[in-house]
C-alpha positions, 0 to 999 in steps of 0.5 A: 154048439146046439144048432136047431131047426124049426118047421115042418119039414117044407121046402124052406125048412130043408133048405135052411137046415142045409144052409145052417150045416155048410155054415157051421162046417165052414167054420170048422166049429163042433155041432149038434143040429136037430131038426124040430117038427111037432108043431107043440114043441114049435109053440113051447120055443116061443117060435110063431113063424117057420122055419126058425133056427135056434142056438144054444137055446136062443131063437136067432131067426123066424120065418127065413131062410137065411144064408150060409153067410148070415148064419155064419155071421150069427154063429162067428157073432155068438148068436148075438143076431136075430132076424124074422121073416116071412114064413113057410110057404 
């Protein structure tokens, strides 16, 4: 599973990157995580709102720091799960 996080590096971001590695470990699943940071590139996925999480492809949140329990959700769901939020800080 491609797990992607999008955003500047902020406060936010960091911290949704770390929230996505305990859910993804917690489930025992094989990832790749990367992190996005060219603001084009953020553009080019169709991301207006950061930090973003995207699977496999898919953007599956915008603008919020989800969880390790809502990310687990998406991840358990197949990503079927999107949710926006209100943006860095």
């Amino acid at each position: 599973m491609k797990l992607e996080i999008l955003g500047t590096g902020c406060v936010k971001c960091r911290t949704l990157e770390e929230n996505t590695r305990k859910a993804a470990d917690s489930l025992g699943m094989p990832y790749e995580l990367e992190k996005v940071c060219e603001i084009a590139e953020i553009v080019k996925r169709g991301v207006i709102m950061t930090p973003a999480l995207m699977v496999d492809g898919k953007v599956k949140s915008m603008g919020k720091v989800l969880t390790p329990a809502e990310i687990t959700t998406i991840l358990s769901d197949g990503g079927g799960h999107q949710t926006k939020g209100g943006g860095c800080e």
